[in-house]
C-alpha positions, -999 to +999 in steps of 0.1 A: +348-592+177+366-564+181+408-560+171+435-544+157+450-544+127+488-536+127+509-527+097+548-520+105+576-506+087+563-481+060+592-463+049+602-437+028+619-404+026+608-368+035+622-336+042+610-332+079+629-315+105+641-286+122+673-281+103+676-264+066+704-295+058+667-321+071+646-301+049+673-300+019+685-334+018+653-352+032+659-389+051+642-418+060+609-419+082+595-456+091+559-456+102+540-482+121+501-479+127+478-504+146+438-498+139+414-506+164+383-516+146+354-535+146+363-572+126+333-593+138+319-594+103+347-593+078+351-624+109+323-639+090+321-627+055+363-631+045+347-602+022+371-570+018+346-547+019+336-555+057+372-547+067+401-522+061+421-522+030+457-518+047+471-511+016+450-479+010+464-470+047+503-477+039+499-457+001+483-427+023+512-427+052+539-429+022+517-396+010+521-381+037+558-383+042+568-378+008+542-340+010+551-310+028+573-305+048+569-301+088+596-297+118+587-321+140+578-359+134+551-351+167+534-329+141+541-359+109+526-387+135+496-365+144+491-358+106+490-395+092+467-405+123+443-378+108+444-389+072+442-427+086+403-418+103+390-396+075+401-417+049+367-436+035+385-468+037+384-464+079+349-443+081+326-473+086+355-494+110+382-475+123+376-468+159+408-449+164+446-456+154+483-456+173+510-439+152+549-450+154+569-426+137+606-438+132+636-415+125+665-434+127+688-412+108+679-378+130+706-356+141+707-362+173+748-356+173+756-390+197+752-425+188+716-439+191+691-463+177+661-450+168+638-417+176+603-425+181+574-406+183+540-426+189+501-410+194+471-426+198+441-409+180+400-416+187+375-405+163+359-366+170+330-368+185+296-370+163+261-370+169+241-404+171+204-416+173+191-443+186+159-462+187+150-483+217+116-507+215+102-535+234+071-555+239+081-582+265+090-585+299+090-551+325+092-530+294+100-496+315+130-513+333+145-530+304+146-500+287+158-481+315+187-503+317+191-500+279+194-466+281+223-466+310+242-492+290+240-471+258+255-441+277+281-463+293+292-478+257+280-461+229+279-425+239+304-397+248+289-376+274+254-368+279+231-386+261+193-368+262+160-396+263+131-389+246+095-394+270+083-435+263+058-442+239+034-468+237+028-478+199+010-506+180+028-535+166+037-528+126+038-560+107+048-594+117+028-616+140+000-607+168+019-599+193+019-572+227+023-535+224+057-517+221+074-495+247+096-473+219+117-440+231+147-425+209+183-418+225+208-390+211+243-385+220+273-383+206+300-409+202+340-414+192+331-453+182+326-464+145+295-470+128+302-509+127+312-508+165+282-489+171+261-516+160+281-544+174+279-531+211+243-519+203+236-561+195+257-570+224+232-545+248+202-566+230+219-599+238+225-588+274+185-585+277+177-616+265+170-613+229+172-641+205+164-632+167+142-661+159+104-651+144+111-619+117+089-591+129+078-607+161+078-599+196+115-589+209+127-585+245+145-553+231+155-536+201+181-513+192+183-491+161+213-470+144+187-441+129+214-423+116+251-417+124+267-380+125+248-347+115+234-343+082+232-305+085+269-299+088+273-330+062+295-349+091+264-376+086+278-412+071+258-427+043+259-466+035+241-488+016+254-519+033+230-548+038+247-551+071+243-513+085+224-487+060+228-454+073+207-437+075+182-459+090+160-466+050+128-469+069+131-443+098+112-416+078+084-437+074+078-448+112+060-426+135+073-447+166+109-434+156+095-396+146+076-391+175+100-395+207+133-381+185+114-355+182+107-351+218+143-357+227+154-335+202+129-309+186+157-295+159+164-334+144+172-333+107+172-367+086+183-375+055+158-390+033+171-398-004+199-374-005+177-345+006+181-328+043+146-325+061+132-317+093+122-349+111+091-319+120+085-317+083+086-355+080+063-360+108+034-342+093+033-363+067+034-394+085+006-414+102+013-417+139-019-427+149-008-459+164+019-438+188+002-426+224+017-411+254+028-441+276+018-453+312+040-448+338+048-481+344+037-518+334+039-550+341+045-559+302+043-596+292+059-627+304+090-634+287+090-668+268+125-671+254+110-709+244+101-690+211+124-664+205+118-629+213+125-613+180+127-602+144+154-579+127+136-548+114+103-545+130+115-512+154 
């Protein structure tokens, strides 16, 4: 469930404008802001912590307009939708905001309504991985088609594949091998909207979350969200989405192709920065083999669910 939160008519006064008598005597700015975010489980919850506190947003626009001064309300509008997205309040949710500056008292020397200045603003671009598995059906074409439908909606440009691996079922019930590979791109999208489209991809192939740890048509995983070596990397300890991923260090069938697709991959692993290279050697992979080319995987039975949450 994606949507937008709107909030309108935040005034106060500032001292922005091109003339000394703006800067001197200050006037009144009205701001309106609409956040496009992912709601589908403050949707569920009614909790306030799977949502945005809008009055954290309005204190920080009032912040802004009472600070320093600027000349043009182009520059104010592009300022507040900055604070807005780095604010920790948005980090998790905000997808991107539209600013509405208001300067109804500007000298504008004929009689008028209203100035208004409005910009939208999407989230820069960060780093993503993402872990693809699956142990039913034509396992090389359903994550092939994962893999387009992650570009198309997750990522921001080119997104690199690792090779397919073929690895041996971790916990749960008997069950089929896996098919696992690792994606990394970047993407402008939240954290929360990552996983929501990342679940909608899963639903699009079939997959029903019925046996824990079973067999699964497919199965996507946020590993980790931004790049812990510049510290642009979110952390969460969220039961919903814990970033990063708390049991990629431990899984070769995530090591081994992020490595492939990306032989400089750093993870965070209890507040410490290490080479997913580093990790790796201490880390039994034994169960993760080059794969085929091509299978016929196993017959889908969607009579008994196809999956788990947490076995990729």
């Amino acid at each position: 469930m994606s949507g937008r939160i709107e909030v309108s008519g935040i005034t106060a006064r500032g001292f922005h404008g091109v003339f000394p008598e703006e800067k001197r005597d200050g006037q009144e700015f009205v701001v309106d802001i609409v956040l496009e975010a992912d709601l589908s489980a403050a949707g569920v919850s009614d909790d306030l912590a799977d949502t945005v506190n809008y009055a954290e947003m309005a204190a920080l626009i009032v912040a802004r307009i009472e600070g320093p001064s600027v000349d043009l309300i182009e520059r104010l509008a592009a300022l507040i939708a900055a604070d807005i997205l780095a604010a920790p309040a948005s980090r998790m949710l905000v997808d991107a905001v539209t600013v509405t500056v208001h300067k109804p008292q500007a000298p504008v020397g004929v009689p008028f309504g209203d100035v208004v200045v409005r910009v939208r603003q999407e989230r820069a671009p960060v780093p993503v991985v993402i872990a693809l598995g699956t142990n039913l059906g034509d396992r090389h074409a359903i994550l092939a088609v994962a893999e387009e439908a992650i570009a198309d909606r997750v990522c921001a440009g080119m997104v690199t594949v690792s090779d397919y691996v073929e690895t041996d079922p971790v916990g749960g019930p008997d069950q089929p091998d896996y098919l696992n590979a690792v994606a990394v791109g970047w993407t402008r999208l939240a954290p929360s909207t990552v996983l929501r489209v990342l679940h909608d991809i899963e639903a699009d192939a079939g997959r029903t979350r019925s046996i824990q740890w079973g067999p699964r048509t497919l199965d996507l995983d946020l590993i980790q969200y931004g790049d812990p070596i510049t510290g642009t990397d979110i952390t969460s300890t969220a039961e919903r989405l814990t970033l990063p991923h708390p049991r990629a260090h431990e899984r070769g069938f995530v090591l081994v192709p992020w490595l492939d697709a990306d032989p400089g991959a750093s993870l965070r692993v209890d507040d410490e920065v290490i080479e997913v290279s580093s990790i790796l050697e201490s880390v039994d992979s034994s169960g993760v083999r080059a794969a085929a080319a091509g299978d016929p995987g196993e017959a889908l039975d969607n009579t008994t669910g196809s999956c788990g949450c947490g076995g990729c």
